[in-house]
C-alpha positions as CSV (number, residue, x, y, z in Angstrom):
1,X,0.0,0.0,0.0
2,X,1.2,3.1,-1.2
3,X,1.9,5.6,2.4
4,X,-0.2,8.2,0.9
5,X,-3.0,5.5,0.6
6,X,-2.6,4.7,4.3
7,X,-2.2,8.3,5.3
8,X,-5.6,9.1,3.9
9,X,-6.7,5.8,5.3
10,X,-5.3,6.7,8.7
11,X,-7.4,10.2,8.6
12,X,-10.8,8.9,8.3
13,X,-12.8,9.3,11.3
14,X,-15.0,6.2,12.6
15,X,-17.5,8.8,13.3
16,X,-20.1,10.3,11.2
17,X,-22.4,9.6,8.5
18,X,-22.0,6.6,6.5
19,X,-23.9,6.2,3.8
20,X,-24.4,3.0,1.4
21,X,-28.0,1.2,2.7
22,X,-31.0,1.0,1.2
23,X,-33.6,0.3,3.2
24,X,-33.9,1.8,6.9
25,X,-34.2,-2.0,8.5
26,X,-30.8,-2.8,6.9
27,X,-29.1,0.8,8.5
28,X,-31.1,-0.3,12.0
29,X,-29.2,-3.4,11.9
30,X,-26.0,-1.7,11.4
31,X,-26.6,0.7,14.2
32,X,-27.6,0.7,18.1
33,X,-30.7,2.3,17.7
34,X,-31.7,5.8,19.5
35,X,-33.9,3.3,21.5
36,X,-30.6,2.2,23.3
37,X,-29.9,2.7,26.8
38,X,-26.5,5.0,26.2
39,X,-28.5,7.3,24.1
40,X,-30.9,8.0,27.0
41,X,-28.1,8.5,29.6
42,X,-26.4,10.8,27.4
43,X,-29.3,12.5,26.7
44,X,-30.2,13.1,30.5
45,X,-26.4,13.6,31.5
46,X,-26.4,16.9,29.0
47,X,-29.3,18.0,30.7
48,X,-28.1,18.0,33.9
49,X,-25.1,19.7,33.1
50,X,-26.8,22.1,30.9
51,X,-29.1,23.1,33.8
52,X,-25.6,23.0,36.4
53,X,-24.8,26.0,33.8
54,X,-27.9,27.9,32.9
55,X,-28.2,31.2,34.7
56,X,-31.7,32.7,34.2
57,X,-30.5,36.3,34.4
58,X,-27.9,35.9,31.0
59,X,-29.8,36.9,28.1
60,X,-26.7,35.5,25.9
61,X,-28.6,33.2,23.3
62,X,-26.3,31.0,21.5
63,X,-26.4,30.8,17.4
64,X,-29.5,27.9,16.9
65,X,-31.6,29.2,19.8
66,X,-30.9,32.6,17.6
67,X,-32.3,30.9,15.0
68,X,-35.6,29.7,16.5
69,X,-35.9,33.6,18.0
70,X,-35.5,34.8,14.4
71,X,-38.5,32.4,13.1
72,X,-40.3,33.4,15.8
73,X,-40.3,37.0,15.2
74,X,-41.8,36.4,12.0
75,X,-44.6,34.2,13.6
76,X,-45.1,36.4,16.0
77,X,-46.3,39.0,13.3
78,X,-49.4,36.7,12.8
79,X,-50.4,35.9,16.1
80,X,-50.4,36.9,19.2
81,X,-46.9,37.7,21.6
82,X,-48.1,36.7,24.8
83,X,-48.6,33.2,24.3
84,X,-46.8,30.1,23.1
85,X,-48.1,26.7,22.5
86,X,-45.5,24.5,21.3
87,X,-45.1,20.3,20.2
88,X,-41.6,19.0,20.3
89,X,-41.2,16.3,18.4
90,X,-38.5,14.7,19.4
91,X,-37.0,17.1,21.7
92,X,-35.4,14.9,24.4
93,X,-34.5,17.2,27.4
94,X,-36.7,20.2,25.9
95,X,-33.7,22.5,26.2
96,X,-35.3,25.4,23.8
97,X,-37.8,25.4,26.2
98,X,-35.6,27.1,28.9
99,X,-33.3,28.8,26.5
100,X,-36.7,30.6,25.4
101,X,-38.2,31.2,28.3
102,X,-35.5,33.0,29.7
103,X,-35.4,35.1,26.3
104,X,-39.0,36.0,26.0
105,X,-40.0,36.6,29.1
106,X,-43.2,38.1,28.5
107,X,-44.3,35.6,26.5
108,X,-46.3,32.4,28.7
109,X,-44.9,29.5,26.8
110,X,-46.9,26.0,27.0
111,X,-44.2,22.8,26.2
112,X,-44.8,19.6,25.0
113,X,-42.0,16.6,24.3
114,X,-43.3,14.1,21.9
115,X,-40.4,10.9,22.8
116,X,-40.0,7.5,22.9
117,X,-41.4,5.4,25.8
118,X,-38.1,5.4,27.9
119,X,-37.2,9.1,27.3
120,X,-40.7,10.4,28.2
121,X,-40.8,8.1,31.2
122,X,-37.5,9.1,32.2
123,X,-37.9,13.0,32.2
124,X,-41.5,12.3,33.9
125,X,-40.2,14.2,37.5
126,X,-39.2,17.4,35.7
127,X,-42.2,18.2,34.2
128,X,-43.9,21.2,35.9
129,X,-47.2,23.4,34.8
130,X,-45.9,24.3,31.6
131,X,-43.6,21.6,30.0
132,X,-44.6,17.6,29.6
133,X,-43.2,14.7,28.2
134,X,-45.8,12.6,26.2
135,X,-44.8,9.1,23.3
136,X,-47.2,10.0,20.9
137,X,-48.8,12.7,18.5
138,X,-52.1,14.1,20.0
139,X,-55.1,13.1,17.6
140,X,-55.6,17.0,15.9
141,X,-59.2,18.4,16.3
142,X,-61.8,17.9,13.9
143,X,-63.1,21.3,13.2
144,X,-59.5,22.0,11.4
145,X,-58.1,24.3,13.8
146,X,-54.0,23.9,15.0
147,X,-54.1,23.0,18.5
148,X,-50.7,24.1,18.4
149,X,-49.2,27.4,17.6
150,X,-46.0,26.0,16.6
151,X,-44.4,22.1,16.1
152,X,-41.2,22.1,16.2
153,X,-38.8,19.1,14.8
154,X,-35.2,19.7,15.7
155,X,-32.6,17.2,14.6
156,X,-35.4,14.4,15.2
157,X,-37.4,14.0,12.0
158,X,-33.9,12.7,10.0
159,X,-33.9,10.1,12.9
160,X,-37.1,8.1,11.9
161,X,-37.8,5.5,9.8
162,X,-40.9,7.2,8.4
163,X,-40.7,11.2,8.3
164,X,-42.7,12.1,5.7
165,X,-46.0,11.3,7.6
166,X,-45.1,12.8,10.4
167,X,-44.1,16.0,8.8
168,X,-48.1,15.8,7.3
169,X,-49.2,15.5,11.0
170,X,-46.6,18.0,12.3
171,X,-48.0,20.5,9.6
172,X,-51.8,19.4,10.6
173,X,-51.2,19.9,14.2
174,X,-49.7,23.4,14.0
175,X,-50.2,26.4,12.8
176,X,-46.8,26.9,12.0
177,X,-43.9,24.2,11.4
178,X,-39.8,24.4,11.9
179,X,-37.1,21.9,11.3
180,X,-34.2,22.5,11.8
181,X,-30.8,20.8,12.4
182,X,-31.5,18.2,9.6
183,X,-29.6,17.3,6.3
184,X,-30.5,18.2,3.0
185,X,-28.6,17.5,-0.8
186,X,-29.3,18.3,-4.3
187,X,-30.4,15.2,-5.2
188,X,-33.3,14.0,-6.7
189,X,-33.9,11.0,-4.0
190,X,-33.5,11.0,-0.6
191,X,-30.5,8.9,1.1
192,X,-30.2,6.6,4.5
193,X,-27.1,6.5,6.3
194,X,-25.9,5.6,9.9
195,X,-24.4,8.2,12.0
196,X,-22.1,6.9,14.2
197,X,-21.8,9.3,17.8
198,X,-18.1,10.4,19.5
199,X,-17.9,8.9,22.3
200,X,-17.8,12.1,24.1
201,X,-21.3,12.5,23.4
202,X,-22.5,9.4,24.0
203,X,-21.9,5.7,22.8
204,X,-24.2,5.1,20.2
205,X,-25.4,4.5,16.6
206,X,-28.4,4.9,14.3
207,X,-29.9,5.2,10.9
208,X,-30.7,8.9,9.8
209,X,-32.1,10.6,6.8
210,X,-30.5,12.7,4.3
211,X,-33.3,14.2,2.5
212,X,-33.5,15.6,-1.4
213,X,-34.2,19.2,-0.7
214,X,-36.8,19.4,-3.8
215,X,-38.5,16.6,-2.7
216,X,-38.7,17.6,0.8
217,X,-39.7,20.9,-0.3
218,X,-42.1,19.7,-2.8
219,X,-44.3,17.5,0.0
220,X,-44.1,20.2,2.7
221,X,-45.3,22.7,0.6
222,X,-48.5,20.6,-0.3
223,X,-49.5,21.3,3.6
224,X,-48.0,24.9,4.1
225,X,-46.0,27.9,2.9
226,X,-42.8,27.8,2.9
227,X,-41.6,31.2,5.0
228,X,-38.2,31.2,5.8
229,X,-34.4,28.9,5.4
230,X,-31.4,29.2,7.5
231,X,-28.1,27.4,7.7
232,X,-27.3,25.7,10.8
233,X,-23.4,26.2,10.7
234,X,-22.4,24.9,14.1
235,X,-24.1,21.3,12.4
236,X,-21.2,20.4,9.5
237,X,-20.7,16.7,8.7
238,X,-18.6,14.9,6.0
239,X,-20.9,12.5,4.0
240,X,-20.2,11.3,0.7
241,X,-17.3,13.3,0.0
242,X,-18.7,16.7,0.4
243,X,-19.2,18.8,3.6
244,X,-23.0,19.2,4.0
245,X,-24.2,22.4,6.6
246,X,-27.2,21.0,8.0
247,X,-30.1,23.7,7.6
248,X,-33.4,24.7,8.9
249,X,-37.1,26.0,7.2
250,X,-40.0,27.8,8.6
251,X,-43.7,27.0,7.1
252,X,-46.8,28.4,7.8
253,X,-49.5,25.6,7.4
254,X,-52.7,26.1,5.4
C-alpha cells in the first residue's frame, strides 16, 4: 500500500455519516438504535449539566436558539406575543424550552416533548405546569383548527424510519412548522445513512435521513408555505465526499 494511501486511510474518522443502505431496517441493523440505553443516559447527562450552567439572568442566546428567536419574530407578526403553544417532536431534554423562556419573558410559553417510551418516562419528575413529556402525537381536532401554535422538529425527524407522515401530521397539528438541524442534498432522492456518535457525546449508533431538498420541499409545501431557510453552521458533517451544513425551514401551514 502506497503511504499516501494509508495516510488518507489513517485520517478517516469512525465517526459520522455513512452512507451505502438502502432500506432503513438494513441501516437499523447496522446501528444501536436511538432506542438504546447510552443514548438516553447521554441524553439526560447533558441536561443536567446544561441546567448546572444555565443562569436565568444571562440573556446571551447562543447561534441555533438565535435561530428559533428569528423564526419566531416572523410568527409572531401573525399571532399573538403573549402566548406560546408548542409540540416537540423529538425534543429529548426540551432544552429550547428554557433557552426561550428565559429570552422571551413576556411571553407564557406551553411545552410539549413528543419521545420515545423510555425518554418520556424518564424525564417524567421534571415536568412542571408548563412543560410535559408525552410518546405520541395528540389526535388534531376535527373542526380543522392547529391546536398548536408552533411544532417544532429539531434534529429528530432525519432520525425516523418514516418522516414524511409525520411531517403531514406536524403541519396538521400546527399552525406553523420548523425543522431545523437536519440534512439536506441536491439530489433527486433522498439517502439513509448511519451516524455513528463520538464517544464524548455518547456511545451510540443509528440510521438517519438525508433528504433531497426538492423533494422535501415539494411534499411540505402541499401542507404549508414555505416562509423562511437558514443554515445551521455549528451542524457540518462529511458525508459522501462533500461537507453538508445542515439547515433549517420555517412553514406556515394552510
Amino acid at each position: 500500500m502506497k503511504l499516501s494511501n494509508l495516510w488518507r486511510k489513517k485520517k478517516v474518522s469512525p465517526y459520522g455519516f455513512f452512507s451505502g443502505y438502502s432500506t432503513w431496517d438494513e441501516a437499523l441493523k447496522d446501528s444501536t438504535s436511538y432506542t438504546a440505553d447510552s443514548v438516553l443516559q447521554g441524553t439526560l447527562s447533558r441536561r443536567e449539566l446544561f441546567l448546572a450552567e444555565f443562569d436565568p439572568k444571562d440573556h446571551v442566546v447562543d447561534a441555533r436558539t438565535q435561530q428559533l428567536l428569528s423564526a419566531l419574530a416572523f410568527i409572531f407578526t401573525k399571532k399573538s406575543a403573549n402566548t406560546l403553544k408548542v409540540l416537540d417532536f423529538g425534543g429529548g431534554s426540551a432544552l429550547y424550552f428554557y433557552l426561550l423562556r428565559r429570552a422571551l419573558p413576556h411571553v407564557e410559553i406551553d411545552w410539549t416533548v413528543i419521545e420515545t417510551e423510555e425518554m418520556a418516562q424518564a424525564h417524567q419528575p421534571f415536568e412542571e405546569s408548563h412543560i410535559r413529556w408525552q410518546t405520541s402525537l395528540p389526535v388534531g381536532s376535527a373542526s380543522g383548527n392547529k391546536p398548536f401554535d408552533l411544532c417544532l422538529a429539531s434534529s429528530s425527524i432525519l432520525y425516523i424510519p418514516q418522516p414524511y407522515d409525520i411531517l403531514k401530521k406536524l403541519l396538521n397539528l400546527g399552525r406553523f412548522v420548523i425543522v431545523t438541524r437536519t440534512g439536506f442534498i441536491d439530489e433527486a432522492e433522498d439517502k439513509i445513512a448511519v451516524q455513528r456518535v463520538p464517544p464524548e457525546i455518547f456511545t451510540g449508533s443509528y440510521p438517519a435521513w438525508f433528504f433531497s431538498r426538492e423533494k422535501f420541499l415539494a411534499f411540505a409545501q402541499k401542507s404549508g408555505q414555505l416562509q423562511m431557510g437558514w443554515t445551521v453552521p455549528q451542524d457540518v458533517f462529511d458525508f459522501e465526499g462533500k461537507k453538508i451544513i445542515f439547515q433549517g425551514y420555517l412553514f406556515e401551514s394552510f
